[in-house]
NUSEPA-671202 format. One record per residue (C-alpha): x, y, z negated; residue number from 1; residue in one letter. Coordinates in steps of 0.001 Angstrom, whole numbers, always signed. Layout:
BEGIN
[[X Y Z] NUM A]
...
***
This chain:
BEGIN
[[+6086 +5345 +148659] 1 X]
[[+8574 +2554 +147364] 2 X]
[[+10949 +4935 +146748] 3 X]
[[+8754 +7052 +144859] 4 X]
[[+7171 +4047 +142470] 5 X]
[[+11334 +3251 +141948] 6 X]
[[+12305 +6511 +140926] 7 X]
[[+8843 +6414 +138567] 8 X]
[[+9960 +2918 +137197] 9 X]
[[+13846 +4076 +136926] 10 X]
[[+12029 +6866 +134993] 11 X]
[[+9989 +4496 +132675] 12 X]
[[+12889 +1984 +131926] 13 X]
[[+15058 +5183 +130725] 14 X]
[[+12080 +6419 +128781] 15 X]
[[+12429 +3021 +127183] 16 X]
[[+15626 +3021 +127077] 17 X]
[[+16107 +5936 +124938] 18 X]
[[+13343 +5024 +122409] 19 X]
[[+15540 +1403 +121951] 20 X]
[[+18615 +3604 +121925] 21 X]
[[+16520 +5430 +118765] 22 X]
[[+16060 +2599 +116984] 23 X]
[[+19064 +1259 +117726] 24 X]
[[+20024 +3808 +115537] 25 X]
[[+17953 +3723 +113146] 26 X]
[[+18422 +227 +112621] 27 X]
[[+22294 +1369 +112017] 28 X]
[[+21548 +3307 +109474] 29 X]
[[+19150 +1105 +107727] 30 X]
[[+21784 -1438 +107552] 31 X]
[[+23886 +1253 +106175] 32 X]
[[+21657 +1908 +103213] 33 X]
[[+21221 -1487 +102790] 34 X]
[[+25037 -1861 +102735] 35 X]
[[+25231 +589 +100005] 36 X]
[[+22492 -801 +98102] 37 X]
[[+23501 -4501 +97987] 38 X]
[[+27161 -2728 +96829] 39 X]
[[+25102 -1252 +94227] 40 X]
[[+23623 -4530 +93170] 41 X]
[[+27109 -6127 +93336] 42 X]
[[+28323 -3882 +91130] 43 X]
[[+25319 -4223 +88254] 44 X]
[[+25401 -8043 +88782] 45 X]
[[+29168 -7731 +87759] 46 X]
[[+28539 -5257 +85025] 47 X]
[[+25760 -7674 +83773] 48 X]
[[+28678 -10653 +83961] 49 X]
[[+30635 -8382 +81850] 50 X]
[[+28317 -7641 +79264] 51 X]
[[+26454 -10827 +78942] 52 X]
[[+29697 -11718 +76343] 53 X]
[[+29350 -9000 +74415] 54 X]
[[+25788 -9718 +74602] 55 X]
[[+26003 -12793 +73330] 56 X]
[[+28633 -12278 +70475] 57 X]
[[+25922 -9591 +69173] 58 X]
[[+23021 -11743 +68985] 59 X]
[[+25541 -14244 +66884] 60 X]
[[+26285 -11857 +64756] 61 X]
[[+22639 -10375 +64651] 62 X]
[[+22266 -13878 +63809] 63 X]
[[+24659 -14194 +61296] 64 X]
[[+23558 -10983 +59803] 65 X]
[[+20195 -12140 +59454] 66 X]
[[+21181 -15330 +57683] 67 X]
[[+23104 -13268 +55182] 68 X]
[[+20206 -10481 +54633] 69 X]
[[+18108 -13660 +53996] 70 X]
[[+20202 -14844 +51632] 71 X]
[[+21282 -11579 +49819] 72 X]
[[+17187 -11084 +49862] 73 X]
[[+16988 -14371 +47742] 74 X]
[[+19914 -13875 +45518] 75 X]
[[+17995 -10452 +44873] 76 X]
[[+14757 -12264 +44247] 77 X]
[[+16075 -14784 +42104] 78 X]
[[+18213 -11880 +39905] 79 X]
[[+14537 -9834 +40297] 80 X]
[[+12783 -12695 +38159] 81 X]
[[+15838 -13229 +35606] 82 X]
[[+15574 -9583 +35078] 83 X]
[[+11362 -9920 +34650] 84 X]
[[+11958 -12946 +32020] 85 X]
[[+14228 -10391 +30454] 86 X]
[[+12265 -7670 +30742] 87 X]
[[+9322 -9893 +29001] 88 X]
[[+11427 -11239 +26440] 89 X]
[[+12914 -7410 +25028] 90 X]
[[+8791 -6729 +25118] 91 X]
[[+8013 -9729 +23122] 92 X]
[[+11582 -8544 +20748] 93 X]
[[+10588 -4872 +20829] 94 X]
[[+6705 -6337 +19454] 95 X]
[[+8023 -8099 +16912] 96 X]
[[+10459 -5511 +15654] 97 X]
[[+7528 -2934 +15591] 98 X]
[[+5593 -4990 +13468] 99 X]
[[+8483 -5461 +10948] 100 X]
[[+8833 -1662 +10478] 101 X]
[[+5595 -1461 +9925] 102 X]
[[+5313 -3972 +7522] 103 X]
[[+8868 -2081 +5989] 104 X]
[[+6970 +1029 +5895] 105 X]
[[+3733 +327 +4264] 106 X]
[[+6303 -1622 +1289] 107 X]
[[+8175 +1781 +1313] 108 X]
[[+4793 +3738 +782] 109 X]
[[+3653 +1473 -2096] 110 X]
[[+7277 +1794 -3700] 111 X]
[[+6803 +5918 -3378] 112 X]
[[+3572 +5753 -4779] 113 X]
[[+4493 +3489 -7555] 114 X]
[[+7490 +5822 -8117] 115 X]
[[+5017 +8532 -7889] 116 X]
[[+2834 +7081 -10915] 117 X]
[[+5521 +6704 -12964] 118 X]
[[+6684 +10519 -12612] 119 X]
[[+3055 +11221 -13335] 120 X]
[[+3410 +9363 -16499] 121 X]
[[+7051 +10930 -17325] 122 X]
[[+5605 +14231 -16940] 123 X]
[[+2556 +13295 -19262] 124 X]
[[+4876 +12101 -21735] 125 X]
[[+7335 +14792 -21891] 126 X]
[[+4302 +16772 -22239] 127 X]
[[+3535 +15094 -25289] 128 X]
[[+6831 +15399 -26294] 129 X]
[[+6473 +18945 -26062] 130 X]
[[+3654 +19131 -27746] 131 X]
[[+4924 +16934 -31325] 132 X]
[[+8036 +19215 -30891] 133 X]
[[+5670 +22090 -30995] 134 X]
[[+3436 +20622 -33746] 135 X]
[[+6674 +20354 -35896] 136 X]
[[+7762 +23586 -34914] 137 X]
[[+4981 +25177 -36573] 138 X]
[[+5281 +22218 -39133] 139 X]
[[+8608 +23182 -40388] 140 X]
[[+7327 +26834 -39916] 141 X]
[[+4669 +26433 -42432] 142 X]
[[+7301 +24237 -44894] 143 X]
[[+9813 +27106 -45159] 144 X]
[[+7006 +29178 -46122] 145 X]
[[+5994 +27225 -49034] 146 X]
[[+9487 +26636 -49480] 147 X]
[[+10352 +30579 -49577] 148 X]
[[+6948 +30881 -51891] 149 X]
[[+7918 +27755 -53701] 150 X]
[[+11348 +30399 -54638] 151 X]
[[+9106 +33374 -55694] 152 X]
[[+6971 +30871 -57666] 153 X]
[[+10342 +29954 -59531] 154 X]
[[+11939 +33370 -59994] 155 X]
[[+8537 +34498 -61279] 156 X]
[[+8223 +31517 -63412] 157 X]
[[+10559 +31294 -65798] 158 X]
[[+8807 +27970 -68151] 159 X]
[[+7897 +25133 -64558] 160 X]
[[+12268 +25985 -63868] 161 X]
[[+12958 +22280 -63529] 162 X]
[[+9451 +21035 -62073] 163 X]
[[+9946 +23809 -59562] 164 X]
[[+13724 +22710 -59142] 165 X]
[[+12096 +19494 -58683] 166 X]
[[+9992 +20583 -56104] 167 X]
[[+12545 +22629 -54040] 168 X]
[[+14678 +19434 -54231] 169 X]
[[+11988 +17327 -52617] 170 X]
[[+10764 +20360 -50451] 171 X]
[[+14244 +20448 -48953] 172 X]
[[+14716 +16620 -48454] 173 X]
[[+11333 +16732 -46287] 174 X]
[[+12862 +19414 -44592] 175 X]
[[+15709 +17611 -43912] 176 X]
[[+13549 +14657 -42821] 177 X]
[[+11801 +17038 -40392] 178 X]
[[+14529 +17832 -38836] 179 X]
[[+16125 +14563 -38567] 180 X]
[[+12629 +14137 -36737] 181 X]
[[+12660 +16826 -34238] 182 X]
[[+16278 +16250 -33323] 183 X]
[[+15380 +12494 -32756] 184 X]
[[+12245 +14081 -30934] 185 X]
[[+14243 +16424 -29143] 186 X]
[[+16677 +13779 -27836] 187 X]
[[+13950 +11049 -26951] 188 X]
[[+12558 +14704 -24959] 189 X]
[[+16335 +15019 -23336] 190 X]
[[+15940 +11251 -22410] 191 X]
[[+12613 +11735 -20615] 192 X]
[[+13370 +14911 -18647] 193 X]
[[+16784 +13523 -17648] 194 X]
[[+14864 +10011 -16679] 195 X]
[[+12042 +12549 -14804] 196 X]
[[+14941 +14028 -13107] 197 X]
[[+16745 +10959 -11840] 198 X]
[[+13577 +10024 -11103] 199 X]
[[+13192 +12839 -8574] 200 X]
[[+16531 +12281 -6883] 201 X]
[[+17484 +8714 -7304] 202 X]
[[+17534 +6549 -3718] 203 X]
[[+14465 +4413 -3628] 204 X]
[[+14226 +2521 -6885] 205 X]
[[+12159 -786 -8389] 206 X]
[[+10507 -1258 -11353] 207 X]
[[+11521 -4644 -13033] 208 X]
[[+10266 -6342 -15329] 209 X]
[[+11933 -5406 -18587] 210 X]
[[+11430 -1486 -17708] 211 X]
[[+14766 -745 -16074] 212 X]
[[+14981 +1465 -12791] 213 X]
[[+17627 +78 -10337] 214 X]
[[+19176 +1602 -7709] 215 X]
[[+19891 +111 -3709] 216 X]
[[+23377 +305 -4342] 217 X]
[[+25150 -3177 -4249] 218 X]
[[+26049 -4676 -7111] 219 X]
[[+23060 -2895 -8817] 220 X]
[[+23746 +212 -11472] 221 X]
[[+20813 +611 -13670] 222 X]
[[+19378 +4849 -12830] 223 X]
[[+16873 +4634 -16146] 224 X]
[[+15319 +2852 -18513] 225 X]
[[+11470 +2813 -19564] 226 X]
[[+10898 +4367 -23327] 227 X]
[[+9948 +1454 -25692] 228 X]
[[+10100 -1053 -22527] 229 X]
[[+11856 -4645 -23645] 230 X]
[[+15649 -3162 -22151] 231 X]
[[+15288 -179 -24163] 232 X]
[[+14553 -1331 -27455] 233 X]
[[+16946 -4051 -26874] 234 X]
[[+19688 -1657 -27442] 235 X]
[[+21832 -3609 -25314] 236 X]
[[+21471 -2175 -21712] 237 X]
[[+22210 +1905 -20863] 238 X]
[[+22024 +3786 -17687] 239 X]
[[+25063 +2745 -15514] 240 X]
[[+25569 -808 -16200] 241 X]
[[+25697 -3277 -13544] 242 X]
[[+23404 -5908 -13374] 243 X]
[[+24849 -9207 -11766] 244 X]
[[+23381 -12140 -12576] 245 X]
[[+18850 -13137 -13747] 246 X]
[[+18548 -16616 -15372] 247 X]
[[+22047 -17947 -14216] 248 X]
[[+21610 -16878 -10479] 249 X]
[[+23793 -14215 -8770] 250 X]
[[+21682 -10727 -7639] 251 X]
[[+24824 -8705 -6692] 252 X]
[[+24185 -8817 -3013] 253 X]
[[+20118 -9543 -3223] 254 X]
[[+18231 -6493 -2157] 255 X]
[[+15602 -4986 -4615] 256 X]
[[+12096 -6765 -3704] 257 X]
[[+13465 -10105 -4122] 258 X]
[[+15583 -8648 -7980] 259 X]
[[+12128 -6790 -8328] 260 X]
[[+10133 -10876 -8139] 261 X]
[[+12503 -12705 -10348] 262 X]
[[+12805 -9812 -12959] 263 X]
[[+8837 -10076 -13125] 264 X]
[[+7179 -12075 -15099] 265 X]
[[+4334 -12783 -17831] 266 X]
[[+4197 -11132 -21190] 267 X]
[[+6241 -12447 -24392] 268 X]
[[+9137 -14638 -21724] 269 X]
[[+12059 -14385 -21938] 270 X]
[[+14640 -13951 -18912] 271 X]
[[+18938 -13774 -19452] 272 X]
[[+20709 -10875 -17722] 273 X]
[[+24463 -11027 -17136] 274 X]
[[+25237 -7286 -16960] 275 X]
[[+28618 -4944 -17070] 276 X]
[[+28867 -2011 -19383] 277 X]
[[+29428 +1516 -17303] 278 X]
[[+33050 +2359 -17033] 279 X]
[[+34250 -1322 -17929] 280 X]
[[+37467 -1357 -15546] 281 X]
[[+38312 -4835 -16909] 282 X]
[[+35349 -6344 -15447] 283 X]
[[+34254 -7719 -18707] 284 X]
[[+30541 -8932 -18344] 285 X]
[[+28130 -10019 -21027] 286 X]
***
């Protein structure tokens, strides 16, 4: 019986010997794993030495960077308002500007429709022109007929020879009269349709004072001249002279409005021109 309960316990302490012997051997490899894995960590931790550097030199330059975004942001800013007080400043320009053409354009428009009247009244008087020339047409018509029966009248007549002589004599002097008339007629006609037509093509023109048109050209050539307006029955200004100088002041570089105010004035003054005959090459002014 002892020797059976010995062989039983030899039998239990090998069972247990084997199961230590198991995890003996498990516990080996365990600390295998764990071998590799703290060589694993080893090797991040050394990776993470390396690269905490690099690491660091990034977030100073991320750093950097950001100080120079900041600044380029305010530089941008600062340009963003000089631009906006520029920006407000060509609006406030631009405003102004607009109103000036404006105000240019409505003067233009009364100048055109002041031009306009006075072609109206050309037209009307070359119409009447027409008309007299007409009138004395049939005027002169009717006179050779009494002149040509006024010549029967005499051949027939033998005794009323000088009286009809006489006649004939003054017949042909109003004749001649006449036509001095519709010559004169015809010319002062000429004038107005050539006036009508410069009129009509001239560059924008004023209306002065003493009835003279005057062109934008600088110095200022005189385009036309008003019938029976104080520079035309002066007899001393024609189309193409220059004007230079009103009451002593020079006008050769002024532009029309401000000729067009010191030209007018009240009825029976007097104002001084200093013009230059057309085609004068000496210069001569008077």
């Amino acid at each position: 019986p002892q020797n059976a309960k010995a062989v039983q316990r030899a039998r239990e302490m090998q069972g247990e010997g084997e199961r230590l012997a198991g995890e003996l051997e498990a516990s080996r490899v365990s600390e295998a794993q764990l071998l590799r894995v703290a060589g694993d960590i080893t090797k991040q931790v050394e990776w993470l030495e390396q690269a905490c550097p690099i690491l660091l030199s990034c977030q100073e330059a991320c750093s950097a960077n950001e100080h120079s975004l900041k600044s380029a942001v305010t530089c941008e800013r600062t340009r963003a308002d000089l631009a906006a007080k520029e920006c407000r400043s060509c609006e406030a320009q631009l405003h102004d500007l607009s109103k000036e053409v404006s105000r240019r354009l409505h003067a233009r428009s009364e100048e055109w429709e002041f031009l306009e009247t006075r072609c109206l009244e050309a037209d009307s008087a070359a119409n009447k022109a027409r008309s007299v020339s007409q009138e004395l047409a049939s005027e002169h018509a009717r006179l050779a007929q009494a002149l040509a029966s006024a010549e029967a009248h005499l051949m027939s007549t033998t005794a009323d020879a000088r009286a009809l002589t006489q006649e004939k004599a003054g017949a042909q002097a109003e004749i001649a009269r006449l036509q001095k008339e519709v010559a004169r007629l015809k010319k002062r006609l000429a004038d107005l349709e050539r006036a009508n037509a410069n009129a009509s093509r001239a560059p924008p023109l004023i209306k002065s004072g003493v009835g003279m048109m005057l062109t934008d050209a600088r110095p200022h050539p005189v385009a036309s001249l008003v019938l029976g307006a104080p520079a035309d029955v002066s007899g001393l200004i024609e189309v193409g002279d220059v004007l230079w100088e009103i009451d002593g002041v020079p006008v050769d570089k002024e532009p029309l409005p401000a000729i067009r105010k010191m030209l007018l004035g009240e009825s029976n003054t007097h104002v001084c021109l200093l013009m230059q005959k057309r085609g004068d090459a000496t210069g001569h002014r008077a």
